[in-house]
Phi, psi and omega in degrees: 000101178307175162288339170267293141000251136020341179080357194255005201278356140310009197298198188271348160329289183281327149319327188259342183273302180340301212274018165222021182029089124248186179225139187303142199233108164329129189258130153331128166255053195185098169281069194265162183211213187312149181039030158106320206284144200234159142253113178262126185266319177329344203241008213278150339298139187256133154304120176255098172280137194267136147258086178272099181308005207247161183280332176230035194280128183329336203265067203287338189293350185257012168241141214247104166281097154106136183317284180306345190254305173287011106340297198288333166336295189283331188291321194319305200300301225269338189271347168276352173096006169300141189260018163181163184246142161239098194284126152219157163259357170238107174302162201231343194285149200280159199077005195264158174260170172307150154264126195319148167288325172343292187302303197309281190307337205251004218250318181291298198312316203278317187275344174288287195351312189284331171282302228261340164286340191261320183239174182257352204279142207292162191222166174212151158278113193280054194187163195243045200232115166307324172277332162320290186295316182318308198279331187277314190312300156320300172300010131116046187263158186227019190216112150249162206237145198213080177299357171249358164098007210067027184253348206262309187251134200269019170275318179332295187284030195205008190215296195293333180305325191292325194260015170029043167261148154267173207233117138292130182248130181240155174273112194232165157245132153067174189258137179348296222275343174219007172341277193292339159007298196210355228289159187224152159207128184296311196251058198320329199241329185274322200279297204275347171285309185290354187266336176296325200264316171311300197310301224283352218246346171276291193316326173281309173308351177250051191041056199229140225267129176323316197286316173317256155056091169250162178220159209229074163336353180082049196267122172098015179233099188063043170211149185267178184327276196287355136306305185302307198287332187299340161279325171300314165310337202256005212272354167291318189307288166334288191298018170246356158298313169123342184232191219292181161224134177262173214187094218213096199229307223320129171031080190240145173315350179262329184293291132013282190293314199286302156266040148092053171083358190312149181262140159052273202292347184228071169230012170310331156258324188280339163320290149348272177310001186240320162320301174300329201276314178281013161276307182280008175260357161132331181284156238260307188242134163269132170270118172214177187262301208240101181284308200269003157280324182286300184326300197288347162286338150310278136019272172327285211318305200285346208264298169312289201319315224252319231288171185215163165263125144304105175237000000 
């Protein structure tokens, strides 16, 4: 379901690309890699269920300890209609420390395996370690997902370029352990747009094929309140970058602020509402938590978009 679907695609988005003349450059609507495999984005927003193998992921309803316990995590997701999983073994939240790579790798390899013998559906690797994602990709994963863009490891683009996997690139300030701190922007949406277009433009030059490519702005990695909502308003603009947008909200602390402090655990609709409002601003894959609530949100949208008069 486009943006033009949705009714929104004239938005404040599509004004502001008018207004610096630029012109909008079609993001693939079909992702492939190895053997035949696929992300069909027509069908967009593709749900992305989050698996945090980790012990301290902001979310506590969401960590999954131990193989049998993020297995069943994944079968609930995949029986909810998720159209991919996504695994990390290093939490990311803000204030979090490194995770050892060992741990990381011992916390991920064994449970992608344990998924990927039971289903086909597509996996992504959560992490920024080159031996990480190498070891989950042999363990039967097809997607890495990189909140540092490939910059933390200078092996990373040269290890997904090698592996015909696709990359998420994500937009960050500072690192997990002092992102929020401080982070400021003269310009919220021309910095992260320009900085997105540096990553994706790094990510070709180490031969990783444009149609692989996905980009994440990043909402909650270095960004204040009023950074985050500028991004959701912003996401045609992005998307005029030319490749898909991933779009990673699920109960994050500005949703929270915006309804007057709730914690975590009761941010489940404005997530929904705000998930929805950037599907219908254009994003291609959604990152949750509550897989079979985004799926029925989904649902609606496509369900309006499609409608006819009955006579």
């Amino acid at each position: 379901m486009s943006s033009r679907d949705a009714g929104i695609g004239e938005g404040p988005g599509k004004r502001q690309l008018a207004a610096n003349g630029q012109t909008e450059r079609s993001a693939p609507r079909r992702i492939e890699w190895g053997s035949g495999r696929s992300l069909d984005l027509s069908d967009s927003p593709l749900v992305m269920g989050i698996i945090n193998a980790t012990p301290d992921s902001f979310h506590p309803a969401s960590r999954a300890l131990g193989v049998e316990g993020a297995l069943g995590i994944a079968r609930r997701m995949m029986a909810e209609g998720a159209d991919l999983l996504d695994i990390g073994g290093e939490s990311t939240r803000p204030g979090a420390d490194p995770v050892d790579p060992e741990e990381e790798l011992h916390r991920v390899a064994a449970l992608i395996e344990a998924i990927r013998r039971e289903s086909p559906l597509p996996l992504s690797v959560d992490t920024r370690r080159a031996s990480v994602a190498r070891a989950a990709l042999d363990a039967g994963a097809d997607i890495v997902n990189d909140i540092s863009a490939l910059s933390d490891d200078p092996d990373s683009a040269r290890l997904v370029a090698e592996r015909g996997a696709p990359v998420v690139l994500m937009h960050r300030r500072g690192d997990p352990k002092t992102m929020q701190d401080d982070p400021r922007y003269e310009d919220t949406l021309g910095e992260i747009e320009e900085e997105l277009r540096l990553a994706a433009a790094r990510a070709l030059a180490a031969g990783i094929p444009r149609e692989r490519i996905i980009l994440d702005p990043g909402i909650g990695f270095g960004k204040r309140l009023c950074d985050n909502l500028l991004i959701l308003r912003g996401i045609p603009r992005l998307k005029a970058l030319g490749f898909p947008i991933l779009i990673g909200l699920s109960r994050k602390a500005f949703i929270g602020k915006i309804l007057g402090g709730l914690p975590v655990e009761e941010r489940l609709v404005g997530t929904i509402v705000a998930d929805t409002y950037a599907a219908c601003a254009g994003a291609d894959i959604l990152r949750v938590h509550d897989v079979a609530e985004a799926v029925a949100a989904k649902r609606i949208l496509q369900a309006i978009a499609a409608a006819t008069q009955e006579r």
